[in-house]
C-alpha positions as CSV (number, residue, x, y, z in Angstrom):
1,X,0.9,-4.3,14.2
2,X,-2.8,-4.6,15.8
3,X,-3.4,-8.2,17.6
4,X,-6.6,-9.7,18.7
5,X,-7.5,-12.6,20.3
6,X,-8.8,-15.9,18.7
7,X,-12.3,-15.2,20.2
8,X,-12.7,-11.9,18.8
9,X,-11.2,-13.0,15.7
10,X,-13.4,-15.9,15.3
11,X,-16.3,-13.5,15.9
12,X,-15.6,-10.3,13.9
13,X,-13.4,-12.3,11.0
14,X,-15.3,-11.1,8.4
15,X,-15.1,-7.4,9.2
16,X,-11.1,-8.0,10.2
17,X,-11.0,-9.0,7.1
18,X,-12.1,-6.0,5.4
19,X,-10.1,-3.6,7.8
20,X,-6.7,-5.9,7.5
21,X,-4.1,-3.0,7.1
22,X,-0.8,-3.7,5.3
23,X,1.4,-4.9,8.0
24,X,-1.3,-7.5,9.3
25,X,-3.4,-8.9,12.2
26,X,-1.2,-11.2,15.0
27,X,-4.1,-13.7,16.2
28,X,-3.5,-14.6,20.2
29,X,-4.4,-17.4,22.3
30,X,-4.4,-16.7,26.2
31,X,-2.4,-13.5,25.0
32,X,0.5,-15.1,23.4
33,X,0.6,-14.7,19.3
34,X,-0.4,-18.3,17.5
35,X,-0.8,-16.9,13.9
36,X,-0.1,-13.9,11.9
37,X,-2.6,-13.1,9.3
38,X,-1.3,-10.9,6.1
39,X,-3.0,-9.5,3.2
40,X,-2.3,-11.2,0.2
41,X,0.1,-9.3,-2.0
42,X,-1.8,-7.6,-4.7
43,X,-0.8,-7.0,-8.7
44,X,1.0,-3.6,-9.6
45,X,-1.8,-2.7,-12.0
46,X,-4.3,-1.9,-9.1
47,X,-2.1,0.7,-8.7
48,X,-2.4,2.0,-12.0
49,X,-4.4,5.3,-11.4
50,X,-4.3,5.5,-7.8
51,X,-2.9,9.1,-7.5
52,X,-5.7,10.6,-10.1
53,X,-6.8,13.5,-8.6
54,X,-4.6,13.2,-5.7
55,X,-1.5,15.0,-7.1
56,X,-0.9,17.9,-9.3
57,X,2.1,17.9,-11.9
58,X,3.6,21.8,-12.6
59,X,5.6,22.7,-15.2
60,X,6.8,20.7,-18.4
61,X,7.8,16.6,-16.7
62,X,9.6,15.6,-20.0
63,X,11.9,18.6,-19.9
64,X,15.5,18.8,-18.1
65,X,14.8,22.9,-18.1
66,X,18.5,23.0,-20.2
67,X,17.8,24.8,-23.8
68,X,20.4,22.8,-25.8
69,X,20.9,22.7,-29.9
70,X,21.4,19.3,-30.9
71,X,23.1,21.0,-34.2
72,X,25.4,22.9,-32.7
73,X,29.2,22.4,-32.4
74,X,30.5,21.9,-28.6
């Protein structure tokens, strides 16, 4: 987890901000932490999409690969 100090906080905020990672920012006074700042938790449907192009599916996904005859007597 990256920390920074209240100075440098109170000065670069705004670009903090847009850089906050997932696990957050610990804020320090005189080195020791006074606040932790988290980004706020975000809806599942921002994720909808998110691997386009990113991943590439082989082969048949709604198949076990097992030929079976649902007619047939076991």
């Amino acid at each position: 987890m990256k920390t920074v100090g209240a100075a440098k906080f109170k000065e670069q905020c705004l670009a903090l901000l847009d850089r906050l990672d997932p696990d957050g920012l610990v804020i320090t006074k005189h080195g020791k932490p006074v606040a932790k700042l988290i980004p706020f938790e975000r809806q599942s449907a921002s994720m909808i999409g998110a691997l386009k192009d990113k991943i590439e599916v082989r082969g048949d996904v709604f198949s076990t690969g097992t030929s079976w005859d649902a007619d047939a007597e076991s």
